[in-house]
VMD Tcl script that builds the backbone (N, CA, C; Angstrom):
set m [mol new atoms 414]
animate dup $m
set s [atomselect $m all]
$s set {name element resname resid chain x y z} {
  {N N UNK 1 A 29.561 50.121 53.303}
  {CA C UNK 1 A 28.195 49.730 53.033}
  {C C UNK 1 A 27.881 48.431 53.772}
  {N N UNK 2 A 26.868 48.243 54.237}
  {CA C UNK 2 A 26.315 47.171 54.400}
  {C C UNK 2 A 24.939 46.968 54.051}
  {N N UNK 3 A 24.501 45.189 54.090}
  {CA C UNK 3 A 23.203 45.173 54.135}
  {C C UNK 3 A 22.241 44.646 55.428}
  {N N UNK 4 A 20.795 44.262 54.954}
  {CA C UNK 4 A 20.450 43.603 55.665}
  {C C UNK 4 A 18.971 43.411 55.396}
  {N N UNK 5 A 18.540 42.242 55.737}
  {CA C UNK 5 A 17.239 41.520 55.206}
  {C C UNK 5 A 16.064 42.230 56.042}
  {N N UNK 6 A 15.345 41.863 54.816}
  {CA C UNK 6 A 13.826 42.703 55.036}
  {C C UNK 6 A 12.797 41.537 54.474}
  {N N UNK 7 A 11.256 40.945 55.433}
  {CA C UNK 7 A 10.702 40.871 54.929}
  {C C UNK 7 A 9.072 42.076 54.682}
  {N N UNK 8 A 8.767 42.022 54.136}
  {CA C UNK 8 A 7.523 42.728 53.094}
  {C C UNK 8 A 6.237 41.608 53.998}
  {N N UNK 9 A 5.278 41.274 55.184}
  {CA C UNK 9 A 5.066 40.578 55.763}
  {C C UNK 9 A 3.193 40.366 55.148}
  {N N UNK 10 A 3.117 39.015 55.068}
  {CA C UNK 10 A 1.279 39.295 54.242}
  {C C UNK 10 A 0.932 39.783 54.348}
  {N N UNK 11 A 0.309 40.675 55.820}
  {CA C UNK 11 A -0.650 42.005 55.976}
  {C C UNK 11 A -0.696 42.822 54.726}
  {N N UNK 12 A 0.380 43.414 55.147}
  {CA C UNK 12 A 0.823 44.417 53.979}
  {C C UNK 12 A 0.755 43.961 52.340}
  {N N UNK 13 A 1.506 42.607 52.019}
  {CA C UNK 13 A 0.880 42.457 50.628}
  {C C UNK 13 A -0.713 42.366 49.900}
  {N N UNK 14 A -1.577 41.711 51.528}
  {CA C UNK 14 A -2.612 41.829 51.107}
  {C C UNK 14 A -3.221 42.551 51.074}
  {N N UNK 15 A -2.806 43.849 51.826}
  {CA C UNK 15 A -3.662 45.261 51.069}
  {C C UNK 15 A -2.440 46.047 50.298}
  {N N UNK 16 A -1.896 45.368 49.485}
  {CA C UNK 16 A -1.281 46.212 48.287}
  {C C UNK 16 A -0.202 47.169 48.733}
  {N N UNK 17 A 0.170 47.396 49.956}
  {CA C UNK 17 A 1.009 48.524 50.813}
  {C C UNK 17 A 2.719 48.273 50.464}
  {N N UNK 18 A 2.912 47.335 49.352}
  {CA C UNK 18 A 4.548 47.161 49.307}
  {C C UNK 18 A 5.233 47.904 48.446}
  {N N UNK 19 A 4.489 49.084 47.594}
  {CA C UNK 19 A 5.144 49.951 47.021}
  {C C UNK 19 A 5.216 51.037 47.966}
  {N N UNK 20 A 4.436 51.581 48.599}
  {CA C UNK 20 A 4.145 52.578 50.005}
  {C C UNK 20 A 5.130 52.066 51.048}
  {N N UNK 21 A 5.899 50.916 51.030}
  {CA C UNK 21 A 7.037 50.787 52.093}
  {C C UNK 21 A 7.913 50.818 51.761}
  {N N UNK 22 A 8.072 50.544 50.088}
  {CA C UNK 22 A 9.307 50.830 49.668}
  {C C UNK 22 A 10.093 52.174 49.391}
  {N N UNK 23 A 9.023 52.720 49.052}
  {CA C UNK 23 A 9.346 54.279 49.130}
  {C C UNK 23 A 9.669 54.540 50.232}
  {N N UNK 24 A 9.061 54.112 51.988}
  {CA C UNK 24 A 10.146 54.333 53.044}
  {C C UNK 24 A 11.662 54.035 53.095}
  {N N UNK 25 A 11.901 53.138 52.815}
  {CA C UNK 25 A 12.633 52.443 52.197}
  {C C UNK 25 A 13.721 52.629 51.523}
  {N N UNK 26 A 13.219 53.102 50.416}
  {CA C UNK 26 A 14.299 54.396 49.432}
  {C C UNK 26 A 14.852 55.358 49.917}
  {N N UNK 27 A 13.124 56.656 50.567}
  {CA C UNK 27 A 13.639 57.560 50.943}
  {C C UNK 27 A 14.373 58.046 52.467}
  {N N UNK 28 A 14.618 56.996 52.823}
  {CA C UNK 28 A 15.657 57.058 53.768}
  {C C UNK 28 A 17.100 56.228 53.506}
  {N N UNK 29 A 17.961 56.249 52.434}
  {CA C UNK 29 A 18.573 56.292 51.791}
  {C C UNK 29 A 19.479 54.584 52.069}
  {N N UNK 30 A 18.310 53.972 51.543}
  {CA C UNK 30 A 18.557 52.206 51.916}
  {C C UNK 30 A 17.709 52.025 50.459}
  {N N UNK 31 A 19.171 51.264 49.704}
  {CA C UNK 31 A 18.889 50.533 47.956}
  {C C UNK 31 A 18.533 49.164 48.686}
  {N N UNK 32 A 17.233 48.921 47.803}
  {CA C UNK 32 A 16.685 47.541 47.447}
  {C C UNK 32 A 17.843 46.938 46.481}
  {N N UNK 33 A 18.411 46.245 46.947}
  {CA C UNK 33 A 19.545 45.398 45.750}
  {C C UNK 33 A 18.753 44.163 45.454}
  {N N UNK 34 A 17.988 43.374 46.450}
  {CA C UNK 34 A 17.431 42.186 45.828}
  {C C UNK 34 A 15.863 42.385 46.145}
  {N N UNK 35 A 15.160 41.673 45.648}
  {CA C UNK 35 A 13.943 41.547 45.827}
  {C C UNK 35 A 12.867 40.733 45.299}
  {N N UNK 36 A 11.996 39.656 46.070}
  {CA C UNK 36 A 11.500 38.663 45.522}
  {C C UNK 36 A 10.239 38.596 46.241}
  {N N UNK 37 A 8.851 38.785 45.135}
  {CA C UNK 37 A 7.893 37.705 45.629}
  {C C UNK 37 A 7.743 36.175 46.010}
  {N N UNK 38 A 7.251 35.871 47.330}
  {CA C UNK 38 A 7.297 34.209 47.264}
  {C C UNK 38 A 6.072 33.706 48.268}
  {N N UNK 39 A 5.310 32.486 48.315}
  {CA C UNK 39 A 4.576 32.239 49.557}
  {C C UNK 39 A 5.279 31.443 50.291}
  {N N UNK 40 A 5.949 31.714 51.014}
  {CA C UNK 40 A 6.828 30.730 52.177}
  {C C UNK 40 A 5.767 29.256 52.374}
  {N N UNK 41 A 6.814 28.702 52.216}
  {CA C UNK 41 A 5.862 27.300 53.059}
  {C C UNK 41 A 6.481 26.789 54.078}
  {N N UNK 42 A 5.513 26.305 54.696}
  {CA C UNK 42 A 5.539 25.612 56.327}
  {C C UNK 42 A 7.010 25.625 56.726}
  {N N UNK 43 A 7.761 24.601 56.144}
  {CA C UNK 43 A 8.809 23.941 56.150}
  {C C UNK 43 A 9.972 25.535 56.378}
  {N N UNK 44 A 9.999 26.178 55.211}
  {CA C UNK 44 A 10.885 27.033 55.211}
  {C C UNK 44 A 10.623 28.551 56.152}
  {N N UNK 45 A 9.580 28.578 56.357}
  {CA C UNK 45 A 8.959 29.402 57.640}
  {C C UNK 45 A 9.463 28.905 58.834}
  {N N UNK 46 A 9.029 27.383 59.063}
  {CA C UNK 46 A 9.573 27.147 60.245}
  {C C UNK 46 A 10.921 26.991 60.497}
  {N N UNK 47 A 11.423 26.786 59.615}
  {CA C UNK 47 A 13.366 26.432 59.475}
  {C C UNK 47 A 13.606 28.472 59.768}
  {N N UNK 48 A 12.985 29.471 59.442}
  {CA C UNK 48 A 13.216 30.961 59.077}
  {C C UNK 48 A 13.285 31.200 60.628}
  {N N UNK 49 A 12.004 30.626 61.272}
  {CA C UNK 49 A 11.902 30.791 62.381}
  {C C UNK 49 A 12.191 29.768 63.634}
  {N N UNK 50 A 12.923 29.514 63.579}
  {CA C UNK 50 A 13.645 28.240 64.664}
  {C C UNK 50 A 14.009 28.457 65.683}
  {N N UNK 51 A 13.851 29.717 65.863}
  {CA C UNK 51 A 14.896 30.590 67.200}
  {C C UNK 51 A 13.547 30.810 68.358}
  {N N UNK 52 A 12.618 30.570 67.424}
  {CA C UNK 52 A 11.330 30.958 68.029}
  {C C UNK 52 A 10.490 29.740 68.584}
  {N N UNK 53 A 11.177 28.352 68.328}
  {CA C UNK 53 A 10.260 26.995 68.441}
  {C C UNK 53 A 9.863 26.947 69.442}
  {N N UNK 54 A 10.102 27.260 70.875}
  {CA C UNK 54 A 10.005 26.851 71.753}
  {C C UNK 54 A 8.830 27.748 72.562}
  {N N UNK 55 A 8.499 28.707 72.199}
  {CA C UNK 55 A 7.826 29.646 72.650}
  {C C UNK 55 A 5.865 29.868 71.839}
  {N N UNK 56 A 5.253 30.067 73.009}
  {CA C UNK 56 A 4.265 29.691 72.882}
  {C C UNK 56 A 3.272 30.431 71.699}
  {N N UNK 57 A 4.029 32.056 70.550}
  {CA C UNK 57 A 3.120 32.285 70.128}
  {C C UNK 57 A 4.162 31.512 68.505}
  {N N UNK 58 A 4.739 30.166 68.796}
  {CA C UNK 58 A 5.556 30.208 66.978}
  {C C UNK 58 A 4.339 29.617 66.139}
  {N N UNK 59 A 3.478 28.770 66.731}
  {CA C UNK 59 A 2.649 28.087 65.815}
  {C C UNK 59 A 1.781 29.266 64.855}
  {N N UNK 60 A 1.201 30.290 65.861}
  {CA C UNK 60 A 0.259 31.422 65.092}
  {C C UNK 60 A 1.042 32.043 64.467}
  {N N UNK 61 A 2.915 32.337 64.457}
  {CA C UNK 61 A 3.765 33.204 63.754}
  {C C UNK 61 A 4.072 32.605 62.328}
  {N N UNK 62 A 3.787 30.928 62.590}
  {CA C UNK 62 A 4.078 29.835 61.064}
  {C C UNK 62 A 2.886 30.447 60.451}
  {N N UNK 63 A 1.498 30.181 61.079}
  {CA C UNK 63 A 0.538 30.146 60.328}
  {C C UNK 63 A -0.109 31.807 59.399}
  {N N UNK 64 A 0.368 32.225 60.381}
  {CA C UNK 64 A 0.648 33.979 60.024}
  {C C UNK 64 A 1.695 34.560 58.750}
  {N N UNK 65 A 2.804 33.584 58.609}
  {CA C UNK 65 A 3.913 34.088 57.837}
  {C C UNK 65 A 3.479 32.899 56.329}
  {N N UNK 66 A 2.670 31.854 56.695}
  {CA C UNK 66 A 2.291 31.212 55.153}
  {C C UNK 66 A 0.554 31.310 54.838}
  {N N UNK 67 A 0.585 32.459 55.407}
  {CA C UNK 67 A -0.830 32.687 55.120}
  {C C UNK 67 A -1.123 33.644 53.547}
  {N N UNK 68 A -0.149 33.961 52.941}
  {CA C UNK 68 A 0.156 34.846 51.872}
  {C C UNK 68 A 1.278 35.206 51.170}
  {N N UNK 69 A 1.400 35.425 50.238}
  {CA C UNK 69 A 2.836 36.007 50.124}
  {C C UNK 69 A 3.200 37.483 50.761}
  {N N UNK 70 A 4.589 37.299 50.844}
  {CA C UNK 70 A 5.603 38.141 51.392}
  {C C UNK 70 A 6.446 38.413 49.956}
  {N N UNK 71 A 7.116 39.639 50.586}
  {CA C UNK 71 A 8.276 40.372 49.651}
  {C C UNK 71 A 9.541 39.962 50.593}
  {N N UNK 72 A 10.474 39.354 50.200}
  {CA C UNK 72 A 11.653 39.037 50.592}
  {C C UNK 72 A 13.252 40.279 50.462}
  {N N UNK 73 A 13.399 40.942 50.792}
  {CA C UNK 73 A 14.398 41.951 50.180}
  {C C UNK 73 A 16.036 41.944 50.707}
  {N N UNK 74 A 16.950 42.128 49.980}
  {CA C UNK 74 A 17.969 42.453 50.492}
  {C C UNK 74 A 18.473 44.299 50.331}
  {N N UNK 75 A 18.450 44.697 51.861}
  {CA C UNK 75 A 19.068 46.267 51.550}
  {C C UNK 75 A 19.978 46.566 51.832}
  {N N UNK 76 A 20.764 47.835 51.128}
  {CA C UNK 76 A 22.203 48.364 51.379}
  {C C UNK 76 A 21.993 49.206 51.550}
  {N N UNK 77 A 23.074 50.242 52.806}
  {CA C UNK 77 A 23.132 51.323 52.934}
  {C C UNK 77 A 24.256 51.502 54.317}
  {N N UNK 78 A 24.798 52.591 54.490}
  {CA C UNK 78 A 25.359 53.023 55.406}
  {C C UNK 78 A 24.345 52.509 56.979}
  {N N UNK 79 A 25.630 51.703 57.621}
  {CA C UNK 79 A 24.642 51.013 58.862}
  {C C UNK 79 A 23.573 50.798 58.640}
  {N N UNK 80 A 23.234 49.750 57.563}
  {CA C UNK 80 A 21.878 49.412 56.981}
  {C C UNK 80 A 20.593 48.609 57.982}
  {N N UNK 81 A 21.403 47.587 59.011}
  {CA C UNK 81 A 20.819 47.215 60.061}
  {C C UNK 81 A 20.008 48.117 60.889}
  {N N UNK 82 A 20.827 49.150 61.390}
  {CA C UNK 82 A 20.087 49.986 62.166}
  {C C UNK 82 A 19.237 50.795 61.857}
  {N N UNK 83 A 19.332 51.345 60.654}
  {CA C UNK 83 A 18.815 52.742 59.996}
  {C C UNK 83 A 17.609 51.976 59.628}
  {N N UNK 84 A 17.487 50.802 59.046}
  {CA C UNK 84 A 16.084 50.318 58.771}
  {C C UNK 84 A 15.221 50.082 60.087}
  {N N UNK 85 A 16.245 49.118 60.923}
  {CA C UNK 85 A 15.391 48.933 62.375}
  {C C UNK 85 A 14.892 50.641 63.000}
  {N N UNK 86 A 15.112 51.858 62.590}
  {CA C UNK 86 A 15.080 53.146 63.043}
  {C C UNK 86 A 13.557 53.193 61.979}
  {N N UNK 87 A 13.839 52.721 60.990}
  {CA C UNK 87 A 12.263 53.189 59.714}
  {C C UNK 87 A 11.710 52.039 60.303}
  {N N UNK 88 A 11.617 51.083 60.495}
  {CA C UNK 88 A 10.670 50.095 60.604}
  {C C UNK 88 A 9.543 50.224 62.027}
  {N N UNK 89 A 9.926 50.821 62.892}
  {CA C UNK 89 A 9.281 50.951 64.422}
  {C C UNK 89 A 9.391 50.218 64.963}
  {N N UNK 90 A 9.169 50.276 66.583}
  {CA C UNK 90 A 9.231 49.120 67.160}
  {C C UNK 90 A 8.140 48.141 67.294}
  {N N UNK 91 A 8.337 46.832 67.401}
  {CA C UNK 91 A 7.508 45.986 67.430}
  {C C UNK 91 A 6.183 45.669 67.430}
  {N N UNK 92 A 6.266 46.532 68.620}
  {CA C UNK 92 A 4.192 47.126 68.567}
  {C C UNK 92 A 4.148 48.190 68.393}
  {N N UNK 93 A 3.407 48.325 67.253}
  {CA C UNK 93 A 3.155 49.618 66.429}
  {C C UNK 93 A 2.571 50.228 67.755}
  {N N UNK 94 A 1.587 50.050 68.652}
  {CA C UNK 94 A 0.921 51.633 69.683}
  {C C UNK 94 A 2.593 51.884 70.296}
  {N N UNK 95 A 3.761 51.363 70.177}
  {CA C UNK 95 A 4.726 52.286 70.525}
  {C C UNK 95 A 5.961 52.635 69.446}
  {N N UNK 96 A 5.472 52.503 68.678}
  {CA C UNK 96 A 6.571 53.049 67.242}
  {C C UNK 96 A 6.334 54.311 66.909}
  {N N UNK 97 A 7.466 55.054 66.630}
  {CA C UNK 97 A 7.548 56.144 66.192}
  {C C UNK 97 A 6.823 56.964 65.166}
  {N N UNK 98 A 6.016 58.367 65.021}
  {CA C UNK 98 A 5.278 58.510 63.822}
  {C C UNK 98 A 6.010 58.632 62.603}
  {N N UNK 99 A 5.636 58.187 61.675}
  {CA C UNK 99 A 6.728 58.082 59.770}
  {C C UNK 99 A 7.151 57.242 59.838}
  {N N UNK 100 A 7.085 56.052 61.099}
  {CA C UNK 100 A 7.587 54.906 61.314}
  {C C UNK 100 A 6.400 53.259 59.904}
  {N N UNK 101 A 7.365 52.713 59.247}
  {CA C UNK 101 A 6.928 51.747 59.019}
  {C C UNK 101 A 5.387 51.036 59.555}
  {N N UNK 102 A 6.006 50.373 60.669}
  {CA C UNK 102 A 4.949 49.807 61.492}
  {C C UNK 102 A 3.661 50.396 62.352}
  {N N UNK 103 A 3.876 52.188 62.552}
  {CA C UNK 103 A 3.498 52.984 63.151}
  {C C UNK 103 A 2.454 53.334 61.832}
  {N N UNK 104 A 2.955 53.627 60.618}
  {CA C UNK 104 A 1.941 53.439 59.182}
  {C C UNK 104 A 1.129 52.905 59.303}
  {N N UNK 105 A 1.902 51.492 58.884}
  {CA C UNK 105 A 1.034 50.334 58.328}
  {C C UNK 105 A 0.543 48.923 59.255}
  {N N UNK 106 A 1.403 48.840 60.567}
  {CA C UNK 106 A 0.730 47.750 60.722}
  {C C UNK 106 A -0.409 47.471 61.535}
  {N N UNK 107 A -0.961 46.527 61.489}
  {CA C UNK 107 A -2.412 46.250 62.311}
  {C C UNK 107 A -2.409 46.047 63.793}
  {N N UNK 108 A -1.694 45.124 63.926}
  {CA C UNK 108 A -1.499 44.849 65.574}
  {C C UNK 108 A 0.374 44.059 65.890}
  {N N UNK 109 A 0.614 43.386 67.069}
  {CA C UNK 109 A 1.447 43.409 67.087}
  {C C UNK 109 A 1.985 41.868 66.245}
  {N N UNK 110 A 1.283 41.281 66.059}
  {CA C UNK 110 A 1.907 40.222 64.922}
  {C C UNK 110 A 2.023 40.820 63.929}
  {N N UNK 111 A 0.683 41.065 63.164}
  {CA C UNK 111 A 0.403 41.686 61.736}
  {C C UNK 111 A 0.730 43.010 61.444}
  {N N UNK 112 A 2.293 43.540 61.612}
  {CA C UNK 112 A 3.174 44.855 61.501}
  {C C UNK 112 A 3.673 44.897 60.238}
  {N N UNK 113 A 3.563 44.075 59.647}
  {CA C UNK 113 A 4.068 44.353 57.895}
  {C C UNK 113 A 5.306 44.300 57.606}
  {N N UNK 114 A 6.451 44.201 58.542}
  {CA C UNK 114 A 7.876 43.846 58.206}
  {C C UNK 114 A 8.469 43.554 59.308}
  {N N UNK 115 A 9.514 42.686 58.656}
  {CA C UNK 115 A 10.397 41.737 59.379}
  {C C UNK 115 A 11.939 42.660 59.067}
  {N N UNK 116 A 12.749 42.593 60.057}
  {CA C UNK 116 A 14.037 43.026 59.565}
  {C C UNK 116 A 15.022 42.859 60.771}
  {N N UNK 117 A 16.470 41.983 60.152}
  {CA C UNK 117 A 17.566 41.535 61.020}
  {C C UNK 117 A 17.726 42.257 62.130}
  {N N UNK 118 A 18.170 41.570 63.183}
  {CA C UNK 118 A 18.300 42.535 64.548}
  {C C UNK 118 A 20.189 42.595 64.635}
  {N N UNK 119 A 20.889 42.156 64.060}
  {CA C UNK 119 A 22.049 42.327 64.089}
  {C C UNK 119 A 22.746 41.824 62.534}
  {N N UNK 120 A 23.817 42.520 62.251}
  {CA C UNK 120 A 24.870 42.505 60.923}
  {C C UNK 120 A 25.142 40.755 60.493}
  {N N UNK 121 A 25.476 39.766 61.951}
  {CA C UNK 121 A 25.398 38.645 61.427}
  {C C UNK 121 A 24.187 37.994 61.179}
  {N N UNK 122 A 23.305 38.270 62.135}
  {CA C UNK 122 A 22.112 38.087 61.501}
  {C C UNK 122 A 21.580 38.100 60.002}
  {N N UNK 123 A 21.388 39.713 59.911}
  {CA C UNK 123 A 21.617 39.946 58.421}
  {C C UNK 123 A 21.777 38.981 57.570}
  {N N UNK 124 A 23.038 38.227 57.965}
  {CA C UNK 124 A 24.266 37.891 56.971}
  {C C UNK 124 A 23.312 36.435 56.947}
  {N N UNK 125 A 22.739 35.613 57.557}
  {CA C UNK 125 A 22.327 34.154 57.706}
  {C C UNK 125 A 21.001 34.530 57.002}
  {N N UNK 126 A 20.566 35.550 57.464}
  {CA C UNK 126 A 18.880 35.702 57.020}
  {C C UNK 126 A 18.971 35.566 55.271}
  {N N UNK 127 A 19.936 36.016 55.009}
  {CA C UNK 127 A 19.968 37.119 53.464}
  {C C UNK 127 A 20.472 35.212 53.015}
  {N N UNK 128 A 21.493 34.650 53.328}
  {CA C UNK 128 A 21.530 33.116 52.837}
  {C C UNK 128 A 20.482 32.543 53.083}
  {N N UNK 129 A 19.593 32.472 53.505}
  {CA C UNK 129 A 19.077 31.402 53.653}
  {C C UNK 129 A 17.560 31.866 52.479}
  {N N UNK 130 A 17.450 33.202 52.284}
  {CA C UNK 130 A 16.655 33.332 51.004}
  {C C UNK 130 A 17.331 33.463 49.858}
  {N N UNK 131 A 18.903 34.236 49.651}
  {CA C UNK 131 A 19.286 34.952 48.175}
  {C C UNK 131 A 20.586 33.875 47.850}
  {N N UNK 132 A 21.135 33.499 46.493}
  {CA C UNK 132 A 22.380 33.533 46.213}
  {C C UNK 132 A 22.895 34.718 45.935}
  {N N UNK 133 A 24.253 34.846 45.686}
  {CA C UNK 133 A 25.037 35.608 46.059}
  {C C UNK 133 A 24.393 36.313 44.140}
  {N N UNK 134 A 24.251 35.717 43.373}
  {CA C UNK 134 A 23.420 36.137 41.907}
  {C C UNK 134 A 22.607 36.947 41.997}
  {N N UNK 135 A 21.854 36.713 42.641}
  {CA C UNK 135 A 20.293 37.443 43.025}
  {C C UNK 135 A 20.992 38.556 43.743}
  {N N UNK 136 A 21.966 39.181 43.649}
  {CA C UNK 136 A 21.602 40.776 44.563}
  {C C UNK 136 A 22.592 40.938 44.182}
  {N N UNK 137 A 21.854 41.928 43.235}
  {CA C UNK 137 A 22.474 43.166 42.189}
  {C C UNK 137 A 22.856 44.750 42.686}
  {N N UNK 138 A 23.980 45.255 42.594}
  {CA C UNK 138 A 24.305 46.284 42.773}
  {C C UNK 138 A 23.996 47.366 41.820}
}
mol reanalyze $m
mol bondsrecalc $m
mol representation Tube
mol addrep $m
């Protein structure tokens, strides 16, 4: 088993769409073990996103990611990294797959409705830096 972090991204909370992703979610056979409403602030957005400082769209990606709350999740499943990055679509929804996440629900290519690790260690830093090891229940 493994896991790997998911965020639930404002778009989507603000039109109500986070039970409709979770059911993607489920039914492609990836358990929600943790899961938390929160409104990120500045500080911890920008610390989330640091990899991104230097590049010219991070300011609209801060102001974009504390513009609402988000769903924070930790998932498990057989190659959980990939199989979600496979449900989630690619980046810009006009080229994501149809039944795809982002191909669903998202608006354009910022406002796609989820975030999710691009590699296992990844995963592993993303999921610390929101959950204790308490918070994600089997």
């Amino acid at each position: 088993m493994e896991r790997t972090f998911s965020i639930i991204k404002p778009d989507a909370t603000k039109r109500n769409i986070t039970g409709a992703i979770n059911k993607i979610i489920e039914e492609n056979n990836l358990k929600i073990v943790a899961q938390k409403r929160l409104k990120l602030s500045v500080e911890k957005a920008k610390g989330f996103y640091s990899v991104h400082q230097d590049k010219p769209f991070f300011n609209d990606l801060i102001d974009y990611m504390t513009s609402g709350p988000v769903i924070i999740q930790v998932l498990e499943g057989n190659n959980a990294v990939e199989e979600y990055r496979k449900i989630m679509g690619s980046t810009n929804p006009d080229n994501a797959d149809k039944g795809t996440i982002r191909k669903e629900f998202a608006l354009n290519i910022q406002e796609n409705s989820v975030h999710g690790s691009d590699s296992p260690s990844n995963a592993n830093i993303e999921i610390k830096y929101f959950f204790d090891d308490s918070e994600i229940v089997i």
